[in-house]
C-alpha positions as CSV (number, residue, x, y, z in Angstrom):
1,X,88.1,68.7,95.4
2,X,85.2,70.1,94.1
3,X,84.8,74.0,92.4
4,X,82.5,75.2,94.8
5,X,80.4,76.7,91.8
6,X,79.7,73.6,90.5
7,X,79.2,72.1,93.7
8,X,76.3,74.5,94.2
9,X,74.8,74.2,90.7
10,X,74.9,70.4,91.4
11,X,72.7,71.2,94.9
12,X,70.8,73.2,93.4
13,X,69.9,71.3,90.4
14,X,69.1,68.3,92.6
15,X,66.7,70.6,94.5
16,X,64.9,71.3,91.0
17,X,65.1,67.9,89.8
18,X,62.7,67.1,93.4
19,X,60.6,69.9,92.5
20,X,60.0,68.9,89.1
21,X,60.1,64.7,88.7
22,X,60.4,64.0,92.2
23,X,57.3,65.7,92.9
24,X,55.8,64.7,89.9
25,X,56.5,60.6,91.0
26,X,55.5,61.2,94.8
27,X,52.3,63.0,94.2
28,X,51.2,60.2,91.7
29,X,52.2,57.5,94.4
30,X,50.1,59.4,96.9
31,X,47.0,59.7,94.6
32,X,47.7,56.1,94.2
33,X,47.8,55.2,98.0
34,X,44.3,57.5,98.7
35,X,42.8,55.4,95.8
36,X,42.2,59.4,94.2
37,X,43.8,58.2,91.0
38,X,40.5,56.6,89.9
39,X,39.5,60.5,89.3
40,X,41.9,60.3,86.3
41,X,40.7,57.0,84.7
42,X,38.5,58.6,81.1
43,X,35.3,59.3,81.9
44,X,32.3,57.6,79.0
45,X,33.1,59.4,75.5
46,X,36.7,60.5,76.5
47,X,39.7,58.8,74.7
48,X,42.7,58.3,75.7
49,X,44.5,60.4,73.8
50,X,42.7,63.1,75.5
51,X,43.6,61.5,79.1
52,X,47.0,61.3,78.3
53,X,47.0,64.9,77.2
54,X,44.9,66.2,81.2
55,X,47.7,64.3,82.6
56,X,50.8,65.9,81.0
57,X,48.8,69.0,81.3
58,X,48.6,68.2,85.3
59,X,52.5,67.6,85.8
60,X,53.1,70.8,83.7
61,X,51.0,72.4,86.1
62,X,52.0,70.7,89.4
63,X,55.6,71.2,88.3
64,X,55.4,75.2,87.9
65,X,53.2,75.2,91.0
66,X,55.5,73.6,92.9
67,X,58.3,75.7,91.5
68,X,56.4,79.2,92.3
69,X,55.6,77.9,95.5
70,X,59.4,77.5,96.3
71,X,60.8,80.5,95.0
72,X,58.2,82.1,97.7
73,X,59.2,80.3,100.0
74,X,62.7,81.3,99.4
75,X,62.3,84.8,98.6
76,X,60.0,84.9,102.1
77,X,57.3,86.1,99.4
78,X,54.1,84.5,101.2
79,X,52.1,86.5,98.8
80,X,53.1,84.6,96.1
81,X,52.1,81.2,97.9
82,X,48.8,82.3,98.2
83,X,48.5,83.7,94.4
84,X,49.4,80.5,92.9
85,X,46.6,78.7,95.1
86,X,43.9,81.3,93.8
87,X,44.6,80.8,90.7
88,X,44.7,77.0,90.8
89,X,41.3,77.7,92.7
90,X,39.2,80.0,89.8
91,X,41.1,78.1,87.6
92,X,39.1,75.3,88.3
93,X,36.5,76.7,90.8
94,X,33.4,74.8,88.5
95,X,34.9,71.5,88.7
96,X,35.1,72.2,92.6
97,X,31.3,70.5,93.0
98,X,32.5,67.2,92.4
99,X,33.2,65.7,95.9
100,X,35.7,63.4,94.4
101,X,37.3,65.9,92.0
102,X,37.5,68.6,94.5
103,X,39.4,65.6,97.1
104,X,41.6,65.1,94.0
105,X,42.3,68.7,93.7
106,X,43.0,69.5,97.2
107,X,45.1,66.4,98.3
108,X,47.0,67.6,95.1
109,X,47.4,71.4,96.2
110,X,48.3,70.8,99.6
111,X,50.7,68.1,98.7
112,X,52.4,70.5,96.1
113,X,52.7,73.1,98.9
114,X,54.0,70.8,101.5
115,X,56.6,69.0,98.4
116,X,57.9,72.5,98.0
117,X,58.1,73.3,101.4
118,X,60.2,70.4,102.2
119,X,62.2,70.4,98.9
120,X,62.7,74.4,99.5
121,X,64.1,73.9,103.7
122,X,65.5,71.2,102.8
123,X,67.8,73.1,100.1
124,X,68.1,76.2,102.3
125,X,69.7,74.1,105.2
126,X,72.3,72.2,102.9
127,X,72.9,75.7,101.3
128,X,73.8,77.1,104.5
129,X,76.2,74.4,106.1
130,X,77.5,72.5,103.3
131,X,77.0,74.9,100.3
132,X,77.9,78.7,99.2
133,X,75.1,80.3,100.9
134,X,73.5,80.9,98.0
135,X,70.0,82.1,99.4
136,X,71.9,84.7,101.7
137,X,73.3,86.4,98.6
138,X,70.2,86.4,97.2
139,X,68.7,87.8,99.8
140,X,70.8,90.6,99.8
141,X,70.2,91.2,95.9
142,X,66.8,91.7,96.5
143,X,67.5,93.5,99.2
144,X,63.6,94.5,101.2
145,X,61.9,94.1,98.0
146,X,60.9,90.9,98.8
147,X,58.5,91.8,101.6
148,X,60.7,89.4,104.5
């Protein structure tokens, strides 16, 4: 049998690994299935160098966004959710008059959000019948700081 310590680092880094890559792979097969991955082909003058670099720079990105958003979401901080969509948003509020690029951006956003919803219940729920009730104890670290 199983340490149940290691058991719940094993959950949890499974949850993390679908964050990270498993986000990372689904939200590239979605961009694929919209036909939106055309938005990321070089535009005249761009090399490819400098693609490859927008593109690591975008799973960096996705992959802490999706992280944030799912510490919120287990923390109950719903503040947070809506910080890491401002930011995303000034971050990138110019680029927002391209029809296509602003589709790309928000088909990305909102799939990050729903990824790390999923990924984040879907965590909480093996946590609480199968694991060490991890997010209960954390709960009661942060006691009502967290704003739930």
């Amino acid at each position: 049998m199983m340490p149940p310590m290691l058991h719940a680092m094993i959950y949890t880094l499974a949850a993390l690994v679908l964050l990270s890559w498993g986000g990372n792979a689904a939200c590239r097969l979605l961009f694929r299935l919209t036909g939106l991955s055309a938005t990321e082909a070089p535009t005249e003058g761009e090399t490819t160098s400098a693609e490859d670099g927008k593109a690591r720079a975008g799973r960096v990105i996705g992959t802490l966004e999706r992280l944030i958003l799912a510490i919120g979401i287990l923390t109950q901080s719903w503040n947070v959710m809506a910080a890491v969509i401002a930011l995303k948003t000034v971050g990138r509020f110019k680029e927002l008059d391209d029809k296509t690029f602003a589709e790309y951006f928000l088909v990305g956003s909102l799939f990050s959000l729903l990824w790390a919803g999923l990924v984040a219940c879907g965590w909480l729920i093996y946590d609480e019948t199968l694991g060490l009730d991890l997010h209960a104890r954390l709960m009661d670290l942060l006691g009502p700081a967290t704003g739930g």
